[in-house]
TORKE-256208 format. One record per atom (N, C-alpha, C, O, CB): x, y, z; residue in one letter. Coordinates in steps of 0.05 Angstrom, whole numbers, padded with zeros to 5 digits, always signed. Glycine has a CB too. Layout:
BEGIN
XYZa
...
END
This chain:
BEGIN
+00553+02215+02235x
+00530+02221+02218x
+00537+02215+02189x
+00553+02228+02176x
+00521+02250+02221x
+00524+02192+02182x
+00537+02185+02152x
+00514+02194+02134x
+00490+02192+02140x
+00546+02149+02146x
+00524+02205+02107x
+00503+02217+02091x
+00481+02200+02088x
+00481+02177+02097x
+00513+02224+02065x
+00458+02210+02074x
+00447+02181+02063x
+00450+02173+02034x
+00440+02191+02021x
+00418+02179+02068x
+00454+02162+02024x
+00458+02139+01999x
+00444+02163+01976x
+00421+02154+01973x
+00436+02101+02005x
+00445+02179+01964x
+00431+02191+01944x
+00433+02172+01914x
+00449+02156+01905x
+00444+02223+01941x
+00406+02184+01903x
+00415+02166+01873x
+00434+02184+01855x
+00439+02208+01859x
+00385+02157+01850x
+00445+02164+01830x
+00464+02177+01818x
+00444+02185+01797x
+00426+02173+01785x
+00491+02160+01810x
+00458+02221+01794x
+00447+02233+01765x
+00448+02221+01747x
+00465+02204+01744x
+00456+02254+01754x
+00428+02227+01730x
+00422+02209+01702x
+00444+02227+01683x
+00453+02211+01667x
+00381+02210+01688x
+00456+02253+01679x
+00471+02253+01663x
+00504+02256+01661x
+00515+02277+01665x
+00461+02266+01653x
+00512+02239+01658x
+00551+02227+01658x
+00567+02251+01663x
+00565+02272+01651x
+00566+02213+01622x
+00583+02245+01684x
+00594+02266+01689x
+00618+02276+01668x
+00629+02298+01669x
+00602+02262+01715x
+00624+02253+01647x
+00633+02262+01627x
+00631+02286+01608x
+00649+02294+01592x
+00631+02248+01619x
+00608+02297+01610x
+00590+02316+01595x
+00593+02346+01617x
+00585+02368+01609x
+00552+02300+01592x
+00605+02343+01642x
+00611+02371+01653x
+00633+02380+01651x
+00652+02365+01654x
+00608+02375+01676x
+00636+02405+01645x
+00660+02418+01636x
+00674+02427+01661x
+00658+02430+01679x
+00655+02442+01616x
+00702+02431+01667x
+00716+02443+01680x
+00710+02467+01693x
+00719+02476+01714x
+00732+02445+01669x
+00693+02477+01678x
+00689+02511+01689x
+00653+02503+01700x
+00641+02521+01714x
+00691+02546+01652x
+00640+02481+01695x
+00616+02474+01710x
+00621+02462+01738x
+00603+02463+01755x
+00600+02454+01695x
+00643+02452+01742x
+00649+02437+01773x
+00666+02460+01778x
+00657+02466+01801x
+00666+02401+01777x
+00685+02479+01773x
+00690+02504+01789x
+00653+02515+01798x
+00648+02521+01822x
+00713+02531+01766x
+00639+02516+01785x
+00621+02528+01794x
+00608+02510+01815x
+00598+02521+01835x
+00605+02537+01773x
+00608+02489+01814x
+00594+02469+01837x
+00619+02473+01857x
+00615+02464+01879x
+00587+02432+01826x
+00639+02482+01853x
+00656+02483+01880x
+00643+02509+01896x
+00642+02510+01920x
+00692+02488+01873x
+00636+02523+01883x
+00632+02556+01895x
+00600+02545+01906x
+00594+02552+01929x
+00633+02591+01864x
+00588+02534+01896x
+00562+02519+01906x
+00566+02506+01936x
+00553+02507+01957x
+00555+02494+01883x
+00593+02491+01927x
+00596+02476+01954x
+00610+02498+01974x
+00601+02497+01997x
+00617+02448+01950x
+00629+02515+01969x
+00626+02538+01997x
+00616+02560+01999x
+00624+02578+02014x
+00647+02547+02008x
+00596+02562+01981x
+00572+02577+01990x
+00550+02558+02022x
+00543+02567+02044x
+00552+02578+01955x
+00547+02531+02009x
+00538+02518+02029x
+00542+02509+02055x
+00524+02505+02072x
+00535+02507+02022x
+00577+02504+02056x
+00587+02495+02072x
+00594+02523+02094x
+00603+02520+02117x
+00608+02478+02060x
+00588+02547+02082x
+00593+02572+02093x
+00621+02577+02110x
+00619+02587+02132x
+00570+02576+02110x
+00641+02572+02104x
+00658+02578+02117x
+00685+02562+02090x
+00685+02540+02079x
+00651+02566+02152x
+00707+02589+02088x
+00733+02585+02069x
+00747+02569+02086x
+00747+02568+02111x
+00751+02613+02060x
+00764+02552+02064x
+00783+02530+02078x
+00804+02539+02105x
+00807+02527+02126x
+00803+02519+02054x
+00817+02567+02094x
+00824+02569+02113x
+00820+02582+02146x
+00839+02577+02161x
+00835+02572+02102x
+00803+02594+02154x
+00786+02590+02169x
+00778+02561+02180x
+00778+02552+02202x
+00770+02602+02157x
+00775+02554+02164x
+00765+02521+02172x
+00787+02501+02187x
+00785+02483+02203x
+00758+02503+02140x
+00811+02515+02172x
+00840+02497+02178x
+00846+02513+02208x
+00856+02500+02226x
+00870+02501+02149x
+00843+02533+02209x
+00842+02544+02237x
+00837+02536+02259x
+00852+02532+02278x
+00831+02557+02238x
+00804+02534+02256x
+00775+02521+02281x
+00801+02506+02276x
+00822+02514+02288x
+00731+02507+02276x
+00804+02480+02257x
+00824+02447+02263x
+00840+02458+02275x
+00836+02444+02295x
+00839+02427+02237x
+00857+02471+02282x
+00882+02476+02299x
+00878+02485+02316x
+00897+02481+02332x
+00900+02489+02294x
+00859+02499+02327x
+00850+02493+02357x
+00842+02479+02372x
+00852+02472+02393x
+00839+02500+02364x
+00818+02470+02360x
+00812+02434+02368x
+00825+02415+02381x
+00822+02401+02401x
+00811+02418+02349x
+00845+02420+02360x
+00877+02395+02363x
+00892+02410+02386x
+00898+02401+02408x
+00906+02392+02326x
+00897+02434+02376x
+00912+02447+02403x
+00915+02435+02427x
+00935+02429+02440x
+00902+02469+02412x
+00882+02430+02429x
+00879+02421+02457x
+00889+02394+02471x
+00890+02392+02495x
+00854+02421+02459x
+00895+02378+02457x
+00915+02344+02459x
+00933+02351+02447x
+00945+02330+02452x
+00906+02313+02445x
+00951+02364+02432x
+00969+02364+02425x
+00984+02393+02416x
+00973+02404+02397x
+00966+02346+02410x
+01005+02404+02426x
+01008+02428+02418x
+01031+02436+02392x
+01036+02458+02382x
+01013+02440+02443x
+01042+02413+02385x
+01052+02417+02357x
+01049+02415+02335x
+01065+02420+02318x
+01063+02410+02354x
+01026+02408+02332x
+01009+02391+02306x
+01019+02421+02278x
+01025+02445+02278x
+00959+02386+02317x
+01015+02399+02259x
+01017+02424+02225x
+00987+02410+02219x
+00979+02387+02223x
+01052+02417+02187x
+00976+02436+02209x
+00951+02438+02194x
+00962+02435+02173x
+00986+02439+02175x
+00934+02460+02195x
+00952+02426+02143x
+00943+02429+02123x
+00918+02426+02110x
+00901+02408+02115x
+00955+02421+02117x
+00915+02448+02086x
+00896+02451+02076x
+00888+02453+02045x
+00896+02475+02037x
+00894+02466+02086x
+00878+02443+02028x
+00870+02445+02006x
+00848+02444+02002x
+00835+02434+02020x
+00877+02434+01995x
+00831+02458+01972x
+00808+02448+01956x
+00824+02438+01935x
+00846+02442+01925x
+00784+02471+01947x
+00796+02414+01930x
+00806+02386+01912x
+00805+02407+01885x
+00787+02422+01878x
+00779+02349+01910x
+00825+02401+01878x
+00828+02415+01843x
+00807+02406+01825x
+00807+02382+01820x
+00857+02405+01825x
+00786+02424+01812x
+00779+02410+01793x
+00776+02390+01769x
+00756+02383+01756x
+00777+02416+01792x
+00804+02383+01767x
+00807+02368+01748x
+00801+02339+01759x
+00790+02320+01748x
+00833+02374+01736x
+00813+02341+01787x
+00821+02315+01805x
+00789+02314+01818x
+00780+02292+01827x
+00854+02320+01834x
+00776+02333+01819x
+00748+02322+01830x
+00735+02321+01801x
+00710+02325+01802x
+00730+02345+01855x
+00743+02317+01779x
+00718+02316+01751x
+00730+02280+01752x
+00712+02265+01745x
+00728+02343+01708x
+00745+02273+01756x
+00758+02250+01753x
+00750+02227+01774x
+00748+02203+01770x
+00786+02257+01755x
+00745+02244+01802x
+00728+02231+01824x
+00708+02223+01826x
+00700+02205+01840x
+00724+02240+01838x
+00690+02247+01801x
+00663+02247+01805x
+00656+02225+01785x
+00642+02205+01789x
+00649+02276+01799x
+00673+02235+01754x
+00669+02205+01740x
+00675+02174+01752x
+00666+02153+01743x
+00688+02206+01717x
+00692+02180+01776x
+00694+02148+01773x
+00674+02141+01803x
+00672+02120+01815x
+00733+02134+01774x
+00664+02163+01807x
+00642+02145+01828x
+00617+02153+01811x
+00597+02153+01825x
+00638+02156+01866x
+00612+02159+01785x
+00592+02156+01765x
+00570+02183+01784x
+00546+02177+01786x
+00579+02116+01762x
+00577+02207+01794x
+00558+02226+01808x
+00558+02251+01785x
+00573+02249+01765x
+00571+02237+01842x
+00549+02262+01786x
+00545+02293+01785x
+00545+02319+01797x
+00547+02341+01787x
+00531+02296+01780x
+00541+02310+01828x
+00528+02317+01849x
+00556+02332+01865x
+00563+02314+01881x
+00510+02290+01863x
+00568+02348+01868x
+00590+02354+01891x
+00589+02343+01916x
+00607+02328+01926x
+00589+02380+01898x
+00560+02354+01929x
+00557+02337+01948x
+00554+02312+01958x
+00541+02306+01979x
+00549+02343+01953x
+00568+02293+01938x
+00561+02273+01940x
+00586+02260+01947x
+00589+02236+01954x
+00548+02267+01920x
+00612+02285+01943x
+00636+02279+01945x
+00648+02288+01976x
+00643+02309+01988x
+00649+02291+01921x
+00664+02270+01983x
+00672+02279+02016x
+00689+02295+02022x
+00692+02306+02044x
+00681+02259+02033x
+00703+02297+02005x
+00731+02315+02005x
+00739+02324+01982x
+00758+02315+01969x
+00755+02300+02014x
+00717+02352+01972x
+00725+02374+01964x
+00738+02397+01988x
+00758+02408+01979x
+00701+02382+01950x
+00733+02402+02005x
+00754+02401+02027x
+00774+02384+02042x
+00764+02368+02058x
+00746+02407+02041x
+00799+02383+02039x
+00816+02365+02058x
+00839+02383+02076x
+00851+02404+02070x
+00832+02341+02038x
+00838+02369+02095x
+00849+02384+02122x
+00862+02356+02133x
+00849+02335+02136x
+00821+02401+02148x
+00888+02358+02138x
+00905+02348+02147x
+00917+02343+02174x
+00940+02351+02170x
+00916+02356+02136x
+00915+02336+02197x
+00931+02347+02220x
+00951+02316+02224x
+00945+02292+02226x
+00908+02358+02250x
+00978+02334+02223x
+01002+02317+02226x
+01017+02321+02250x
+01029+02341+02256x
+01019+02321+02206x
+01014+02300+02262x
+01020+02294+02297x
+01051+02280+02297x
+01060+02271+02277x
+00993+02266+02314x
+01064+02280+02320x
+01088+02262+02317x
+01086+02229+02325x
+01103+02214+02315x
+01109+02274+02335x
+01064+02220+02343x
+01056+02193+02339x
+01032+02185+02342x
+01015+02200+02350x
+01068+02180+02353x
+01025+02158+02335x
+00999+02144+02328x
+00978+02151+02348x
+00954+02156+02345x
+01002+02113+02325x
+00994+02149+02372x
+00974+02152+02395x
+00964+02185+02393x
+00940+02187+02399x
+00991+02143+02427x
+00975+02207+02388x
+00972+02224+02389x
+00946+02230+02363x
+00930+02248+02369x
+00999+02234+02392x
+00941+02221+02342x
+00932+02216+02324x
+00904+02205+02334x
+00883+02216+02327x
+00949+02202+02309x
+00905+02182+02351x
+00878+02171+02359x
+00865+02198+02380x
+00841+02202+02382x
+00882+02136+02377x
+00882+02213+02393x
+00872+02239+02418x
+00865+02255+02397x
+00841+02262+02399x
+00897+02256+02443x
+00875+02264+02380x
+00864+02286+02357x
+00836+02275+02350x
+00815+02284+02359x
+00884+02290+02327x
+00837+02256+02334x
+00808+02246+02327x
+00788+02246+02357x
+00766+02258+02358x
+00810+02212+02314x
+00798+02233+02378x
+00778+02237+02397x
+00762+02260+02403x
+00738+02265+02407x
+00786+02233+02415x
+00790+02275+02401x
+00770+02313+02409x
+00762+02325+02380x
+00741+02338+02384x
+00799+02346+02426x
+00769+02325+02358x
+00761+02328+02339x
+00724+02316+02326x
+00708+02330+02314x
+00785+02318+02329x
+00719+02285+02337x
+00694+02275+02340x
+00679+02282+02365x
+00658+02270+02369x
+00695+02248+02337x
+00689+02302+02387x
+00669+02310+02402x
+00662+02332+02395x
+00644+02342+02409x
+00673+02309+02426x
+00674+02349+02369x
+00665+02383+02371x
+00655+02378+02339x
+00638+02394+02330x
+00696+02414+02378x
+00660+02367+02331x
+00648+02364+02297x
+00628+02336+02296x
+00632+02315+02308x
+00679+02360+02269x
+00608+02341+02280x
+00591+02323+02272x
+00604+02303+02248x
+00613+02312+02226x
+00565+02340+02264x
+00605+02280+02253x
+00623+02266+02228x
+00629+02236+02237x
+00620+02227+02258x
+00655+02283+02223x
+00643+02224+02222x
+00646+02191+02222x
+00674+02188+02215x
+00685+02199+02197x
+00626+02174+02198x
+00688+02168+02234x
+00709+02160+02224x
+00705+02134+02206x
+00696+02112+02210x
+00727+02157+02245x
+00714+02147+02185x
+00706+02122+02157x
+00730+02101+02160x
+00727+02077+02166x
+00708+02139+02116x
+00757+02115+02155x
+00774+02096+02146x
+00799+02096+02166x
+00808+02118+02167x
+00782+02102+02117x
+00815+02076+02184x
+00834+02074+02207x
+00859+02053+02187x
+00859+02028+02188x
+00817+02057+02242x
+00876+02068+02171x
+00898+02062+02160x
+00911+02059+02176x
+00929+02046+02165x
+00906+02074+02145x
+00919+02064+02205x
+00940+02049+02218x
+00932+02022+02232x
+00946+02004+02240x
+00951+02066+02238x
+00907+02023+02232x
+00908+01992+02234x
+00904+01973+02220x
+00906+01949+02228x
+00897+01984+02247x
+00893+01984+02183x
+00897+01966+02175x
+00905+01984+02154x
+00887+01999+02147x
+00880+01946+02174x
+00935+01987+02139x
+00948+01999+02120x
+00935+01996+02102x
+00921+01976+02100x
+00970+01993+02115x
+00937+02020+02077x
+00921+02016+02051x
+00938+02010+02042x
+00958+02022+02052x
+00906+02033+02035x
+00944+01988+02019x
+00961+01975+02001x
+00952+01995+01980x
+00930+02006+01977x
+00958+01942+01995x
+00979+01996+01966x
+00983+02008+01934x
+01003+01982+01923x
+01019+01967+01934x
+01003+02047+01933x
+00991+01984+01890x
+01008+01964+01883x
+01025+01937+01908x
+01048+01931+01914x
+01030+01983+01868x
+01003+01929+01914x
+01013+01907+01934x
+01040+01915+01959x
+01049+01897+01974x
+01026+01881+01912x
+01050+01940+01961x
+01054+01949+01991x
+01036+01962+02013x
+01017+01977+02011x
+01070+01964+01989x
+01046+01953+02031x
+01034+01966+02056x
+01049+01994+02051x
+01073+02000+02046x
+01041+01948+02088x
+01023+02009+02055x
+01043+02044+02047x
+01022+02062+02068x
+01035+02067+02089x
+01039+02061+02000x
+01007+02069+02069x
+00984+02099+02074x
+00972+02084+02100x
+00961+02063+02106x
+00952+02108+02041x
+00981+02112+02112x
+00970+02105+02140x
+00959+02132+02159x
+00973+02148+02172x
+00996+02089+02156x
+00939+02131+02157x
+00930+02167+02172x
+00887+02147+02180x
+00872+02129+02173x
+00933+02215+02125x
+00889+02170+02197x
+00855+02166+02202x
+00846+02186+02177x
+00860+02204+02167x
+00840+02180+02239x
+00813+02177+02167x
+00803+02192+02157x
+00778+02195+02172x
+00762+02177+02178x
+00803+02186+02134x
+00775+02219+02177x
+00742+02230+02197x
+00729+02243+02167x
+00740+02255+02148x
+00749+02267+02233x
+00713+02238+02169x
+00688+02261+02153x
+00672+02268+02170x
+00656+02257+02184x
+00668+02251+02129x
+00679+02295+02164x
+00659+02311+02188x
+00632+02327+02169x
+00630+02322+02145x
+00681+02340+02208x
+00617+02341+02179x
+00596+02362+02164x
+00590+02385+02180x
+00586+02386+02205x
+00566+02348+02158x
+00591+02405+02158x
+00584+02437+02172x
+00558+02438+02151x
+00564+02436+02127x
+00614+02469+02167x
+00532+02440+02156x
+00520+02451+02145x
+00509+02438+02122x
+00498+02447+02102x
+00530+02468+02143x
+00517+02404+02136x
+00506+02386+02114x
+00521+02388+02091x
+00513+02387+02068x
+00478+02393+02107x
+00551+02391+02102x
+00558+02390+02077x
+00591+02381+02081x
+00608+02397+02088x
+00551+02419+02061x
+00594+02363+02077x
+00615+02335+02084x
+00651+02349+02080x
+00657+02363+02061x
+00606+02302+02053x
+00667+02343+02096x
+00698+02349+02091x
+00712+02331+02096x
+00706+02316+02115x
+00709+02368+02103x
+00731+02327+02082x
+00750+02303+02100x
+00778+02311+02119x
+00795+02325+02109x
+00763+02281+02076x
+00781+02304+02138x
+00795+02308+02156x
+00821+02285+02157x
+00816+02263+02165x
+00777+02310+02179x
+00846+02291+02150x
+00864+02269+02152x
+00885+02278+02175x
+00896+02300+02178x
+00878+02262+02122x
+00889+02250+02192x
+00910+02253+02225x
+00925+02230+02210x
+00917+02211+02196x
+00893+02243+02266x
+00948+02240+02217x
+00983+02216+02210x
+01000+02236+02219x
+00997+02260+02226x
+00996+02202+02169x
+01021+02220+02215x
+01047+02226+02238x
+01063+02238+02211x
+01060+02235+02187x
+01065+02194+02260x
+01084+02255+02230x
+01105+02266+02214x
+01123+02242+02198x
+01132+02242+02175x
+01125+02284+02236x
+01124+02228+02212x
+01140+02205+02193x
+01131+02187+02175x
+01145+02171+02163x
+01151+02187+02207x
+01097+02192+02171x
+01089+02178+02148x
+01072+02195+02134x
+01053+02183+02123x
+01077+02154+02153x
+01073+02226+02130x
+01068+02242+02117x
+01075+02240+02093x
+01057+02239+02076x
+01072+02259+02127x
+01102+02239+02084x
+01124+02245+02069x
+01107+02216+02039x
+01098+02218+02015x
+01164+02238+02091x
+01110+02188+02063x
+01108+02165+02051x
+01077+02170+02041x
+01072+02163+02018x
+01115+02139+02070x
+01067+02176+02048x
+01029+02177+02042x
+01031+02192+02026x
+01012+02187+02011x
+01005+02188+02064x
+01039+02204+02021x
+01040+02230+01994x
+01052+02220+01970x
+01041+02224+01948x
+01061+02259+02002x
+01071+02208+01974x
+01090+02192+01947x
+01064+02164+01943x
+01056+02163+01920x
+01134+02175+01960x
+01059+02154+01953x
+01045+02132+01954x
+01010+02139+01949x
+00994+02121+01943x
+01053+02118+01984x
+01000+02166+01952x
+00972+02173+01951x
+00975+02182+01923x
+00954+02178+01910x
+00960+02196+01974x
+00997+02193+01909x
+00998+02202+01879x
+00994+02169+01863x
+00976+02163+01847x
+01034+02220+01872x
+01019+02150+01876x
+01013+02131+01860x
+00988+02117+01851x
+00980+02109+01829x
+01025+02119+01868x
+00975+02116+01883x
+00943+02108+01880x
+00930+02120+01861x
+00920+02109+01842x
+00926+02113+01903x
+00930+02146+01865x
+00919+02161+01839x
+00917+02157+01818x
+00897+02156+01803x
+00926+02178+01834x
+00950+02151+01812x
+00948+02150+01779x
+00943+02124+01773x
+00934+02119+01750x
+00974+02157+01763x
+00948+02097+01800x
+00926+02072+01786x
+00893+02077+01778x
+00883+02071+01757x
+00925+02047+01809x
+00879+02088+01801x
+00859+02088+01801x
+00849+02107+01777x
+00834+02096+01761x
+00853+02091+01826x
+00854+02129+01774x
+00844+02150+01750x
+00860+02137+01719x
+00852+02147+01698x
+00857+02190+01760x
+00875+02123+01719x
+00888+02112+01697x
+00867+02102+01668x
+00873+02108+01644x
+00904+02088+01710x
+00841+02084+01679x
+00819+02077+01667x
+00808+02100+01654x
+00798+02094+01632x
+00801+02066+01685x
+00809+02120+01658x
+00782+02143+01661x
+00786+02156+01635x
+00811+02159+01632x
+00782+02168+01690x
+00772+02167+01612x
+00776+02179+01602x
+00766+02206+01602x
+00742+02212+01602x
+00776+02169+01590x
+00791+02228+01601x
+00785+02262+01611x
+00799+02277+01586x
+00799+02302+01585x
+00803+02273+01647x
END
């Protein structure tokens, strides 16, 4: 279920303060009705079920790093963003990764957007980041779900900062 295309607010997300997108976060789990962790939970049962070693992880996107998101996809809107929740499940191989997503897309409503193991995201011209991304929705209200293996956890993390700091490098905050 992919959102639909909303228009972008007419005023720059440059102009919201830090303590206005904490408040659109509390907006967003007010809506999404249910705290991350809880959420990271339901995910470890799910998975349980194909795989019984899996690590959850869990975060909300820091405000600073979602004022920076929002500016550079030109929104205002929280919900416009996919992963102010992110949930992690780290498997020991690829195949095990494609069974998580399988049972994971039969109990949650959502889209697998992006399949980095089959085609790696380049940073600075290496092949580096490799995990599924599912976006799922509770309540109409979008999360992102990331599956990769213990052995390219480590690398996706050193390599997802770098992306970062190319991509937010432009931006002025």
């Amino acid at each position: 279920m992919r959102r639909p295309h909303l228009p972008v607010h007419p005023h720059p997300v440059e102009n919201l303060s830090l303590e206005e997108i904490t408040k659109q976060i509390s907006l967003y789990q007010a809506r999404i009705g249910i705290d991350i962790n809880p959420l990271a939970e339901e995910i470890r049962i799910i998975t349980s079920k194909v795989v019984s070693d899996s690590i959850i992880m869990s975060r909300i996107k820091h405000p600073l790093i979602l004022k920076k998101k929002m500016q550079l996809f030109n929104v205002t809107d929280i919900f416009l963003i996919d992963d102010v929740y992110g949930i992690r499940v780290i498997v020991d191989k690829v195949e095990q990764a494609y069974e998580v997503l399988n049972e994971i897309s039969q109990v949650l409503c959502g889209d697998i957007i992006l399949d980095y193991f089959k085609e790696p995201k380049k940073v600075s011209g290496k092949t580096t980041i490799q995990f599924l991304k599912f976006v799922a929705f509770i309540n109409n209200t979008a999360f992102e779900i990331q599956i990769t293996t213990k052995g390219r956890h480590k690398i996706n993390e050193v390599q997802h900062k770098e992306y970062h700091d190319i991509k937010y490098s432009k931006l002025n905050l």
